[in-house]
C-alpha positions as MATLAB code, in Angstrom:
seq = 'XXXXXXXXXXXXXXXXXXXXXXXXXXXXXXXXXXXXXXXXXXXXXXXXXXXXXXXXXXXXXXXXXXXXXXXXXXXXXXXXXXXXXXXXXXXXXXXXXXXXXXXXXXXXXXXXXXXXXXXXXXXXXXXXXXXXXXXXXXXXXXXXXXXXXXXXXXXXXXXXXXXXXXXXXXXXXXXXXXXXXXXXXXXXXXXXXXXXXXXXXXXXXXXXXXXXXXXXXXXXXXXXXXXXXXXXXXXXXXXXXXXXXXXXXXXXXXXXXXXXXXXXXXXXXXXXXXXXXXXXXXXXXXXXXXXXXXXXXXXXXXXXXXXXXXXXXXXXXXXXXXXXXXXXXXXXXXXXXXXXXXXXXXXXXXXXXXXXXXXXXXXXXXXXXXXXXXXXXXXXXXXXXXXXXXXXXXXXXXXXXXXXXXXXXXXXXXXXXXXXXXXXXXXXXXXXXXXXXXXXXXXXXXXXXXXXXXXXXXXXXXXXXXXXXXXXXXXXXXXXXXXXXXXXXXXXXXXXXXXXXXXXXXXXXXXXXXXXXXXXXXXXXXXXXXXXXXXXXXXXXXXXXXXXXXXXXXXXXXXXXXXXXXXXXXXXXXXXXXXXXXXXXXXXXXXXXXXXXXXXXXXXXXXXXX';
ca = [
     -15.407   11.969   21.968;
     -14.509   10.766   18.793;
     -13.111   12.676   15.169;
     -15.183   11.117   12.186;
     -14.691   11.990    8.787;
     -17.889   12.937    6.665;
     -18.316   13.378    2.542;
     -19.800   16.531    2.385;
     -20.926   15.175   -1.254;
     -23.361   12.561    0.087;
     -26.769   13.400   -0.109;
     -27.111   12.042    3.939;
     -24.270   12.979    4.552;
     -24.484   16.508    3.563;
     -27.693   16.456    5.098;
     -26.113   15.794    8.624;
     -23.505   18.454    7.997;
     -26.255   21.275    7.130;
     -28.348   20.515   10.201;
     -25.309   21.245   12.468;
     -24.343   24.440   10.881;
     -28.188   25.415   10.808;
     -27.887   24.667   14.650;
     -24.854   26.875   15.408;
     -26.060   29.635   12.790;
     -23.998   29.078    9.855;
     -25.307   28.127    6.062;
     -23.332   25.071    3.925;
     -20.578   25.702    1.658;
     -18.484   24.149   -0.504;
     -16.176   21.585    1.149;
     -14.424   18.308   -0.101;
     -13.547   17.169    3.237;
     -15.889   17.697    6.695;
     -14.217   16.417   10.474;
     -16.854   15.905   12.688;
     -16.127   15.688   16.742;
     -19.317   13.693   18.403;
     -19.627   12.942   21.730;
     -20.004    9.202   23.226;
     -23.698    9.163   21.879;
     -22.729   10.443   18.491;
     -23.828   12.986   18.258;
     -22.237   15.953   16.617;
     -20.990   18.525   18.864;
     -17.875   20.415   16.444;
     -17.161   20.366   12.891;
     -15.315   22.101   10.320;
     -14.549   21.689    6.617;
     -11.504   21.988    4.053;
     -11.817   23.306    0.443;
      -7.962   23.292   -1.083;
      -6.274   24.844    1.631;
      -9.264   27.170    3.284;
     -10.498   25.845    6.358;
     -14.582   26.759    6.290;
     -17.674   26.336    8.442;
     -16.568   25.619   11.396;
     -18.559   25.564   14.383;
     -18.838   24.538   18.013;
     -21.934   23.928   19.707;
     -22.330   26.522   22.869;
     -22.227   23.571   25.641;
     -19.349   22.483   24.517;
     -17.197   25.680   23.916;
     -15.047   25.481   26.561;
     -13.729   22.043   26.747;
     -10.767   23.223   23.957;
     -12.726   21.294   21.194;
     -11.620   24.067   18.398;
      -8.371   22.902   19.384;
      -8.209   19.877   18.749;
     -10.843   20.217   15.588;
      -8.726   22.990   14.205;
      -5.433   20.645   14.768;
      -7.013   17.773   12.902;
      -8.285   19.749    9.633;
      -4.715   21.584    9.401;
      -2.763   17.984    9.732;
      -5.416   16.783    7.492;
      -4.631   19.545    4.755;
      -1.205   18.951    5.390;
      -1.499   15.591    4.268;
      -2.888   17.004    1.126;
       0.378   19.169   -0.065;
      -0.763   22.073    1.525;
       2.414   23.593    3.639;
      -0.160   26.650    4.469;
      -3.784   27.054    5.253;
      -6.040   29.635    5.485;
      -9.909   30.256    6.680;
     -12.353   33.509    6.938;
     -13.932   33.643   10.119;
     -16.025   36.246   11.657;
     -14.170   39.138   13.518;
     -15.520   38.292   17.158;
     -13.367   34.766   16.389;
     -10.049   36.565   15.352;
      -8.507   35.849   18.844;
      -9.292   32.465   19.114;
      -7.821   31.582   16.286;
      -4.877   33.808   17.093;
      -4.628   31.361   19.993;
      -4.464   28.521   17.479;
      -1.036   30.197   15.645;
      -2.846   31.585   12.924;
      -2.051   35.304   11.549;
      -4.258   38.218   10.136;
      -3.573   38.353    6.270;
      -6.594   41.128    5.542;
     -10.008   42.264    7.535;
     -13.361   43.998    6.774;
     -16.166   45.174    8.901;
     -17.902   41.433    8.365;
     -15.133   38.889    8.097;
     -11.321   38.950    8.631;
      -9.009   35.984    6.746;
      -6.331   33.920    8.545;
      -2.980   32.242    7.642;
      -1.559   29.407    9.543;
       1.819   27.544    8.501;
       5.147   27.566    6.667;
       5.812   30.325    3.433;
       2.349   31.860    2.516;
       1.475   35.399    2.291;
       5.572   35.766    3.367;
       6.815   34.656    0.409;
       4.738   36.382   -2.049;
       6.082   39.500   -0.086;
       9.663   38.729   -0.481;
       9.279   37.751   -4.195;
       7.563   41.074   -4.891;
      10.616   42.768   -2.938;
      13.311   41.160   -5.256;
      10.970   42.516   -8.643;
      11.058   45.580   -7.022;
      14.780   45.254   -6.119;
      15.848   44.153   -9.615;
      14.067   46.959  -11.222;
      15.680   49.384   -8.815;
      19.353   47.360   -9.932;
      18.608   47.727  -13.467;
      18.098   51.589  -13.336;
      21.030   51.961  -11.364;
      23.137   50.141  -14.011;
      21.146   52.195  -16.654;
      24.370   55.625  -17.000;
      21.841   57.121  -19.283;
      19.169   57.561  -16.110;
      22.021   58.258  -13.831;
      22.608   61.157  -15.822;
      18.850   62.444  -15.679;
      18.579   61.736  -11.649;
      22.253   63.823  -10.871;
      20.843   66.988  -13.066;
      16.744   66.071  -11.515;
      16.303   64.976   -8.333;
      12.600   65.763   -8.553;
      10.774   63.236  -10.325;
       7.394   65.151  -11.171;
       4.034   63.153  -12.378;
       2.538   63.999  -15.879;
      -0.701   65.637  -15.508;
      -3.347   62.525  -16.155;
      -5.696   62.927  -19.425;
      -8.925   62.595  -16.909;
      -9.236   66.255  -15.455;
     -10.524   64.279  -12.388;
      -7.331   63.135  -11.649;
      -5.311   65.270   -8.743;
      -2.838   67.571   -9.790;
       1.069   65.730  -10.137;
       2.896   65.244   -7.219;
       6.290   66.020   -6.539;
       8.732   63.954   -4.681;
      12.111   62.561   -4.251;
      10.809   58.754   -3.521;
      10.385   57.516   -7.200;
       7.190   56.798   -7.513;
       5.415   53.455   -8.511;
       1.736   52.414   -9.243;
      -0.332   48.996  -10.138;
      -2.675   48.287  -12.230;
      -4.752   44.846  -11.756;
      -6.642   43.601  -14.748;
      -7.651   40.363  -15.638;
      -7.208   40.410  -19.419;
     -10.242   38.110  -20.434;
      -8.429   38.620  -23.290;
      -6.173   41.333  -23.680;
      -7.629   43.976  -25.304;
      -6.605   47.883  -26.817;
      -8.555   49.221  -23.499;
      -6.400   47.240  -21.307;
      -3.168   48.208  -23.184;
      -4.575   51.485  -22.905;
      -4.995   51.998  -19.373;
      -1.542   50.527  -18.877;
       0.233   53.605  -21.331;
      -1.905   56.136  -19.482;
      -0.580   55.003  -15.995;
       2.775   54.322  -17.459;
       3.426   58.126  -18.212;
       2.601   58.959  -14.744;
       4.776   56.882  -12.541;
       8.756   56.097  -12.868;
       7.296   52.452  -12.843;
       4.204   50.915  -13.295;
       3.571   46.793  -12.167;
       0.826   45.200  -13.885;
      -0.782   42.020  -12.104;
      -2.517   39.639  -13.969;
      -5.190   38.419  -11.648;
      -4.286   34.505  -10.957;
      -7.842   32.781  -10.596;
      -8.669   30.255  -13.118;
     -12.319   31.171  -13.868;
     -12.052   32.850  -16.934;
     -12.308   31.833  -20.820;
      -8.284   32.605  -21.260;
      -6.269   30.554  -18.890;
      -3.913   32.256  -16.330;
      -0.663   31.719  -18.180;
      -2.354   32.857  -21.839;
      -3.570   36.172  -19.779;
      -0.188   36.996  -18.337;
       1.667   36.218  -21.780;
      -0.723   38.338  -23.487;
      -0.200   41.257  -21.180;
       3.543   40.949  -21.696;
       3.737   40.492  -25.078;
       0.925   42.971  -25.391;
       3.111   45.874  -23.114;
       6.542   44.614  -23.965;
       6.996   48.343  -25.648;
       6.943   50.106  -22.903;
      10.408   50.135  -20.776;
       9.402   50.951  -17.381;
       6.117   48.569  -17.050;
       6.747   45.249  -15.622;
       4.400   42.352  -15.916;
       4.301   40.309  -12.376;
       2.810   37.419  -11.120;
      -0.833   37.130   -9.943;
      -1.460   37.130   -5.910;
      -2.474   33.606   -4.775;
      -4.493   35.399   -2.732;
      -7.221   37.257   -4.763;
     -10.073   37.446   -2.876;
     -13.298   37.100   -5.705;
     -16.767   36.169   -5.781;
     -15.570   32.585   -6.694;
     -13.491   32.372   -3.436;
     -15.084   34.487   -1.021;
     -17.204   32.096    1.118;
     -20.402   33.487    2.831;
     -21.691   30.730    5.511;
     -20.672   32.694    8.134;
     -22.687   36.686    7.025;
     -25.775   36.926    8.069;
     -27.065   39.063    5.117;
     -25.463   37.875    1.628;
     -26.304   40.997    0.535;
     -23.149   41.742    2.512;
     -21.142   38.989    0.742;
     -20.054   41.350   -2.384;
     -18.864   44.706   -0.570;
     -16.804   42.086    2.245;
     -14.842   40.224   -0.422;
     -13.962   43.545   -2.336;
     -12.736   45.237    1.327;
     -10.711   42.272    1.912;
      -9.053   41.747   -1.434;
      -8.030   45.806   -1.301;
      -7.074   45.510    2.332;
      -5.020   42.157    0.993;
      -3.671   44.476   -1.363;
      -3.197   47.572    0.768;
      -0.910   45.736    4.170;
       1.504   43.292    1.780;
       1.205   43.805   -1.759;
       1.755   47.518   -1.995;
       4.132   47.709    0.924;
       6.336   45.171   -0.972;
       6.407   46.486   -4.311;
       7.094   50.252   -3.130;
       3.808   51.175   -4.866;
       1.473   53.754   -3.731;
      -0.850   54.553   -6.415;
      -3.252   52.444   -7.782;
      -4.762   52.744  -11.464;
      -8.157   51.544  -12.914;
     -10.326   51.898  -15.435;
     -13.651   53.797  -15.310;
     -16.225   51.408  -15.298;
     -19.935   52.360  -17.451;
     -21.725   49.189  -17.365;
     -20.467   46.464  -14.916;
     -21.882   47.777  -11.377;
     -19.844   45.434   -9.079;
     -16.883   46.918  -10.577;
     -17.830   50.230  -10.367;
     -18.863   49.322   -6.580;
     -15.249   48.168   -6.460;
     -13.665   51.433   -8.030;
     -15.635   53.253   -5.299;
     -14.407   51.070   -2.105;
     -10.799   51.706   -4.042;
     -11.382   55.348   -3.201;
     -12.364   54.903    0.178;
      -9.488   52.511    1.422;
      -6.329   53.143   -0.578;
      -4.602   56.638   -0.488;
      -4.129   57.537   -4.171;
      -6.367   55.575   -6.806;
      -6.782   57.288  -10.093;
      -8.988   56.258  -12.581;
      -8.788   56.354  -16.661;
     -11.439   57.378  -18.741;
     -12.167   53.772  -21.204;
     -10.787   53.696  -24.388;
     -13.938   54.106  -26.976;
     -14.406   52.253  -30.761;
     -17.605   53.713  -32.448;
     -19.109   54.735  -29.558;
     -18.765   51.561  -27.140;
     -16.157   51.192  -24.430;
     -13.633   48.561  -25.315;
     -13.826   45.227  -23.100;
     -13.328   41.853  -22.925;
     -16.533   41.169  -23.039;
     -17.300   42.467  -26.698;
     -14.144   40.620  -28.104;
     -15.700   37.650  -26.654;
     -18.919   38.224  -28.559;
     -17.275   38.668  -31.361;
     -15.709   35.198  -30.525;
     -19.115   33.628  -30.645;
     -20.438   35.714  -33.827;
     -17.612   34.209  -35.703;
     -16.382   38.626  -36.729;
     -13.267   38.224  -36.429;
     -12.954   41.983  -38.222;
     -14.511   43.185  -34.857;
     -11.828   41.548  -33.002;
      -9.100   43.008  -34.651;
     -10.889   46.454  -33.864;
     -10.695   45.865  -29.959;
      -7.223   43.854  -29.311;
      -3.688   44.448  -29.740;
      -2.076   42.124  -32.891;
      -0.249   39.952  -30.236;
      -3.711   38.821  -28.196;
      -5.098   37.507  -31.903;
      -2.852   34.118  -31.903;
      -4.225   33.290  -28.511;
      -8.585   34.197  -29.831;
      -7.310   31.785  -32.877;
      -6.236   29.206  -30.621;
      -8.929   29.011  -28.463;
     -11.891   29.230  -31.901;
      -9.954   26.210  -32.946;
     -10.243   24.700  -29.847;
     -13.931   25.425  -29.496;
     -14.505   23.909  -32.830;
     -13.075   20.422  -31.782;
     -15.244   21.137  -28.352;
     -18.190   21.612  -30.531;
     -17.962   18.702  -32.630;
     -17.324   16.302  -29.616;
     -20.575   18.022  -27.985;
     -23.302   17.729  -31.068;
     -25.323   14.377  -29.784;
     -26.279   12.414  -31.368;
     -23.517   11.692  -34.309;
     -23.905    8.327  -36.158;
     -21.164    6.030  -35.079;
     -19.283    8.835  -33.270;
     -18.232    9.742  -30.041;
     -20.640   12.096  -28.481;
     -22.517   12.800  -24.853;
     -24.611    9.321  -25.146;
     -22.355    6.786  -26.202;
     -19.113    5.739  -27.685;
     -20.133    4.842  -31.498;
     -17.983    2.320  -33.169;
     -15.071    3.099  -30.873;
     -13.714    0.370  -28.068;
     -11.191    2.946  -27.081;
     -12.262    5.992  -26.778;
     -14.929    8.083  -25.005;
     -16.578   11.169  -23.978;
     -13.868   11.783  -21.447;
     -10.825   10.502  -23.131;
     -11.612   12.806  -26.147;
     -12.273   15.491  -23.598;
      -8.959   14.981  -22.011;
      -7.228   15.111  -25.965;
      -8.739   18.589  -26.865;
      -7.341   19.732  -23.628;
      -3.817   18.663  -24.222;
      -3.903   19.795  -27.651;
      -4.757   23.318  -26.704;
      -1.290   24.890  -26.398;
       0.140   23.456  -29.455;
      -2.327   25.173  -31.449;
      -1.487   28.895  -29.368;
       2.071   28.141  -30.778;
       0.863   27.427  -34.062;
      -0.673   30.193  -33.807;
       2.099   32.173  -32.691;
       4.075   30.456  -35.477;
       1.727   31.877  -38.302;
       1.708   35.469  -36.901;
       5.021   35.739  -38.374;
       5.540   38.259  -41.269;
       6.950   35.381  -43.430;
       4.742   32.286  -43.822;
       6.557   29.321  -41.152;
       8.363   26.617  -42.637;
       7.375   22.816  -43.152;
       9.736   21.700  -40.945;
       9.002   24.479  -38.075;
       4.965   23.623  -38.012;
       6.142   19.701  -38.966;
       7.991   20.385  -35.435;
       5.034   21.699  -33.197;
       3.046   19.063  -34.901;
       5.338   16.185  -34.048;
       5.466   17.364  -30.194;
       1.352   17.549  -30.308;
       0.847   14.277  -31.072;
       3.248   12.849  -29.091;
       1.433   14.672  -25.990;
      -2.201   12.972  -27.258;
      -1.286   10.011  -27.559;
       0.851   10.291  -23.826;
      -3.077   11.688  -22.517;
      -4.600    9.097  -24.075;
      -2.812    5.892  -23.365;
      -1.546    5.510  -26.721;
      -5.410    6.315  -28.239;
      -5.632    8.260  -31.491;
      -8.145   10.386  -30.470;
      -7.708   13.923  -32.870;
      -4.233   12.736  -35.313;
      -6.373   14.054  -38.470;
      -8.005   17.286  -36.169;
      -4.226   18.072  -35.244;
      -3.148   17.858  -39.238;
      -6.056   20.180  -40.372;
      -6.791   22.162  -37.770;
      -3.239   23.073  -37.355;
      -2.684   23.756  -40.976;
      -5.641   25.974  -40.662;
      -4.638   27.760  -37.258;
      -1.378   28.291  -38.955;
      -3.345   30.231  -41.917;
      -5.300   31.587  -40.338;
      -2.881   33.284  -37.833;
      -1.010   34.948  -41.006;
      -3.346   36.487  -42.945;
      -6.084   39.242  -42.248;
      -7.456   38.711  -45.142;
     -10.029   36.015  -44.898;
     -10.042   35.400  -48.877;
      -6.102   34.240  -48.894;
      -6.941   31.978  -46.079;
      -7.736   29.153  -48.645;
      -4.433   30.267  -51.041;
      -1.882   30.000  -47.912;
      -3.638   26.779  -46.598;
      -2.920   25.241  -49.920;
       0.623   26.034  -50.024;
       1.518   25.089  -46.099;
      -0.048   21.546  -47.733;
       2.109   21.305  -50.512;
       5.082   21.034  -48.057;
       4.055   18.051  -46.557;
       5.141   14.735  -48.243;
       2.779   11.523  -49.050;
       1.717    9.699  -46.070;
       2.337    5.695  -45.608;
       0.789    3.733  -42.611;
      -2.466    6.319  -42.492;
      -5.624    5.442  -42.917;
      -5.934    7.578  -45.682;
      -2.929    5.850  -47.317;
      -3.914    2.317  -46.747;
      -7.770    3.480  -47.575;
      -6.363    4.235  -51.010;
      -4.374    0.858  -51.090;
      -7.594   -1.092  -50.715;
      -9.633    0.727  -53.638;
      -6.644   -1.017  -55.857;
      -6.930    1.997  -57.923;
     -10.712    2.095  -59.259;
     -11.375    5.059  -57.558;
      -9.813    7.906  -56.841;
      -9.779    8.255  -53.180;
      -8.916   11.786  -51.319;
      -7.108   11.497  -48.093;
      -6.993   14.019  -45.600;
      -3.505   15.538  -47.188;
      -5.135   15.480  -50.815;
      -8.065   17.547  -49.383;
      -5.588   19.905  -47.902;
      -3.455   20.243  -50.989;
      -6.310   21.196  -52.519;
      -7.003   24.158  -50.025;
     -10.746   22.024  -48.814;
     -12.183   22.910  -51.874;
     -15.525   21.470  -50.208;
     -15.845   23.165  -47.793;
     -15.157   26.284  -48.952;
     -17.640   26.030  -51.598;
     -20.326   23.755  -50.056;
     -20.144   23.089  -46.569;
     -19.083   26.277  -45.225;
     -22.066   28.314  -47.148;
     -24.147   25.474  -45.402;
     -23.292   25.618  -41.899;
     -23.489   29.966  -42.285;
     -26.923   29.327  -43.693;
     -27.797   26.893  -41.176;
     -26.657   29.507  -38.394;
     -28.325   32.128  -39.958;
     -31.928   30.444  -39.486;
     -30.713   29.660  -35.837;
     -31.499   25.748  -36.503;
     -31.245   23.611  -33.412;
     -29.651   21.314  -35.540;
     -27.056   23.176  -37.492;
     -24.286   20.832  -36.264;
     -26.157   17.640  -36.787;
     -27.132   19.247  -40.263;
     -24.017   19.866  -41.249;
     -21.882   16.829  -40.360;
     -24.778   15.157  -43.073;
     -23.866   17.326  -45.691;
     -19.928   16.536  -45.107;
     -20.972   12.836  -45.235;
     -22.635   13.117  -48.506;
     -19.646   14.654  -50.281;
     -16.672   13.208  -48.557;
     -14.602    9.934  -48.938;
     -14.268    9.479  -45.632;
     -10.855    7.261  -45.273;
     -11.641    6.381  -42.030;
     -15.207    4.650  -43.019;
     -12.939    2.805  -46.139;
     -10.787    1.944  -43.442;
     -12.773    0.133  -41.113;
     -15.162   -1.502  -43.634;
     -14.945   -1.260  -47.697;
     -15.838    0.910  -50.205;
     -19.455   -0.047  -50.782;
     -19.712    0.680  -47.306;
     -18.572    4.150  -47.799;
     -20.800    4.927  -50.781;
     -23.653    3.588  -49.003;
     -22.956    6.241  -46.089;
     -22.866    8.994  -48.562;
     -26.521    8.137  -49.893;
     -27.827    7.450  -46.247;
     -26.553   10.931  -44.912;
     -28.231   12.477  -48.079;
     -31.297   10.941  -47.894;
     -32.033   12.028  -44.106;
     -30.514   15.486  -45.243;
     -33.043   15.557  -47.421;
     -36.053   15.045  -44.418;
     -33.758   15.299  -41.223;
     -35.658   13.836  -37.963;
     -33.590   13.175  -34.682;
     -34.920   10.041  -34.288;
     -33.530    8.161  -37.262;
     -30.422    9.831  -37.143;
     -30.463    8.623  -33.598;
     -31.243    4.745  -35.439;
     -28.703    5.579  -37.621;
     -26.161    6.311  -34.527;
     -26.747    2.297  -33.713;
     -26.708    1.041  -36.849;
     -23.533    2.442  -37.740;
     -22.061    1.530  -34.337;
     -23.009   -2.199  -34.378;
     -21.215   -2.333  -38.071;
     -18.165   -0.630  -36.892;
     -18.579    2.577  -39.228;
     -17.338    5.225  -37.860;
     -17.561    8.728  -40.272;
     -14.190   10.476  -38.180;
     -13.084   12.161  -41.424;
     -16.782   13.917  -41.566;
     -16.250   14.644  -37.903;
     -12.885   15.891  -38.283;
     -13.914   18.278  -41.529;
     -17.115   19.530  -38.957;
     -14.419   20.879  -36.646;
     -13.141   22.581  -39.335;
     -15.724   23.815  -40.918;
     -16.936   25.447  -37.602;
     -13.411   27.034  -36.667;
     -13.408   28.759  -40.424;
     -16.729   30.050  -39.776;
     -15.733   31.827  -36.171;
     -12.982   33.539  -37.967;
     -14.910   35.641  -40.531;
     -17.929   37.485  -40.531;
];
């Protein structure tokens, strides 16, 4: 018998796996690394799988069970994941197989009628534990050094629970163990429900921990939901903000080659997740209530709420916080995201979760513009235009570095006094450098970062959509002449006989284009629901615009001539010769990134107002 290592992502490969498991009763999942044991005429008589640090289908044919093959399979993939950085693995297996694995030094973390999951190795579910002892311990110092709440505990030693708003709430309890609660949210973003919820629960425990669920599946990365949540809470003294679990058990995670109904799959992953939460999470904070929201619409959450009720002791539930009518949820601000009504938003989130929706619009925007295909001489899905350095993935990797630097831009402009050159000069500065390290030293977005962040910045400070244009115009004024751009040296080789705008004229100017023209254009263009809206408007920039970067690479004949081309297919727009003009453009080096660059813009001002 020999171990042989199999790529669960080739097509005959994968094939070979799936037969094996369809043998031994099991369905394929996803894996990025299969061991297969096969016996001397190769054939495959064990097998199991790694994704991360879960250990999944694995399977032993009957003959064969009990020569110790699981042992030595089991030893390989956990050496294997090892190898990998993973100090700790884990794997959901089907009750019956609990003791065998037992056997194999692996511990129950959580179980459910259909499935139970499994830790092997150093730290894991342990260390979570202690770290959500020493929160709870710290809290517990920090009241103790608090005279003021010594006072209140030597003249009440009965800490009594408000009486909930919901009337279906049971009646306060009365107790000498301080009581604590946790709420679980996901924040997809941070919104006036969730804040809501979090007072409600707040009033009815001595303190309340609020876990921001960890998984990385949502529009709002982990780290922007948990600094919502604690910027969005930080009123509230006895609330605490706490890591996510590790060990969420969702949809995304919860693998089902081993039920044999899926319809099972949903109701086994909830059960585990609250009976992850019940044995270590709970214990280790102290807590013993458990808070949610009422759910009206979503019915695997309200399937959730129910199984709450049924495993934990004390779960109460808040009636959703209502604007005109409609519960408030993620979900509608994210709508409103897409509509470009940014007046809705500001109905359904706290002021602290807007710098983080303005962040990510501005990020769309450049995500947008590096997504419209085909773009003459551009970067797009099909090709690389005029540019030897850069492609799909490079610019791909850029927009993703950027991202942060505009949330603190962002952050910067929510300010009550409009930020200083030298403070957005800063932020700036520290973006750039980042690009170019992601890039290999590749100007990929240098004019997106300048206008985009001037805009962010704007657009972060005022409400009002009509001063956006007025503050915009004065963060420009700020900023000194350039030298060594290609706006600068585009204006060196006109020699004065026209008067070229560079990207910092346009600004000083507050866009005045786009604004008046292109803006109105693209809303129109959206309005009719035109497949080619993007394509449509990046034309219209063209016609208008002295693009520094076409000067740049070619000459100003060149540039005029790209102004009357764009117009004339404006005029009687077909893909296919904008699709001729793509390779005409990039076998003559001209390259329109100032047009691009003002598209991005003009898409991230229309997402913020109605």
């Amino acid at each position: 018998m020999e171990i042989q290592t199999l790529n669960p992502t080739t097509p005959r490969q994968r094939q070979r796996i799936e037969a094996f498991l369809k043998r031994n009763g099991l369905r394929f999942d996803d894996m990025h690394y299969y061991a297969a044991i096969t016996d001397d005429d190769g054939e495959m008589i064990a097998g199991g799988g790694l994704k991360g640090n879960v250990i999944k289908c694995v399977a032993v044919d009957d003959a064969h069970k009990g020569e110790a093959i699981a042992n030595t399979l089991i030893s390989h993939l956990i050496a294997h994941a090892n190898e990998e950085g993973h100090s700790n693995v884990m794997l959901f297996t089907k009750p019956k197989n609990r003791q065998l694995f037992e056997s194999l030094s692996f511990r129950l973390l959580a179980e459910a009628p259909e499935a139970v999951l499994m830790e092997t190795g150093i730290g894991g579910i342990n260390n979570m534990v202690e770290q959500l002892k020493k929160i709870k311990e710290e809290g517990e110092v920090c009241k103790e050094n608090n005279q003021e709440c010594k006072e209140e505990e030597k003249t009440n030693l009965n800490i009594t629970t408000p009486q909930h708003l919901n009337p279906s709430t049971p009646q306060p309890l009365t107790t000498t163990t301080p009581l604590r609660g946790v709420v679980v949210m996901n924040c997809n973003p941070f919104t006036l429900g969730h804040r809501y919820l979090i007072e409600q629960a707040a009033k009815q425990v001595e303190r309340l921990f609020v876990m921001v669920v960890r998984e990385d599946c949502s529009l709002f990365a982990y780290a922007e939901r948990k600094a919502m949540v604690e910027q969005g809470v930080a009123h509230l003294e006895n609330v605490t903000v706490i890591d996510g679990s590790e060990y969420t058990i969702s949809q995304a995670t919860f693998p089902t080659y081993f039920l044999k109904r899926l319809d099972d799959a949903a109701d086994t992953q909830m059960l585990l997740d609250l009976d992850l939460f019940r044995r270590h999470i709970a214990p280790a904070l102290g807590a013993t209530v458990r808070f949610v929201g009422t759910e009206p619409t979503d019915q695997l959450t309200r399937r959730y709420n129910q199984l709450m009720h049924e495993v934990l002791a004390d779960v109460r539930e808040t009636a959703r916080l209502e604007k005109e009518g409609n519960a408030v949820s993620a979900s509608r601000v994210r709508k409103a995201m897409e509509q470009g009504d940014m007046s809705t938003i500001r109905q359904l989130v706290p002021p602290t979760t807007i710098p983080y929706i303005i962040a990510h619009l501005a990020t769309q925007a450049l995500q947008a513009e590096l997504d419209t295909t085909p773009k003459p001489g551009l970067v797009d899905k099909d090709n690389n235009g005029a540019h030897r350095d850069m492609d799909y993935a490079l610019m791909q990797r850029s927009i993703d570095t950027l991202h942060p630097y505009f949330v603190k831009l962002a952050l910067l402009g929510c300010a009550d006094a409009l930020p200083t050159h030298t403070s957005i000069r800063d932020i700036g500065i520290e973006a750039e450098k980042a690009m170019l390290s992601a890039t290999n030293g590749v100007n990929t977005h240098k004019g997106a970062l300048f206008s985009m962040g001037l805009a962010v910045v704007a657009a972060a400070h005022e409400k009002d959509i009509d001063s956006l244009q007025t503050t915009i115009k004065a963060l420009a004024a700020c900023f000194p002449d350039t030298n060594g751009t290609h706006g600068s040296k585009a204006k060196l080789l006109s020699k004065g006989t026209t008067a070229i705008k560079g990207a910092l004229d346009n600004a000083r100017e507050g866009y005045e284009m786009l604004f008046a023209e292109w803006l109105p254009f693209y809303i129109e263009r959206r309005k009719e629901h035109d497949a080619y809206t993007l394509h449509k408007t990046l034309l219209r920039i063209m016609c208008d615009l002295d693009d520094t970067n076409v000067i740049y690479r070619t000459d100003l004949a060149t540039a005029e001539e790209v102004k009357q081309e764009a117009r004339a297919l404006l005029d009687s727009f077909e893909e296919a010769v904008l699709k001729d003009m793509d390779r005409r453009y990039t076998a003559r080096n001209i390259s329109p990134g100032g047009a691009a660059d003002m598209l991005s813009l003009t898409i991230f001002i229309g997402s913020i107002q109605t």
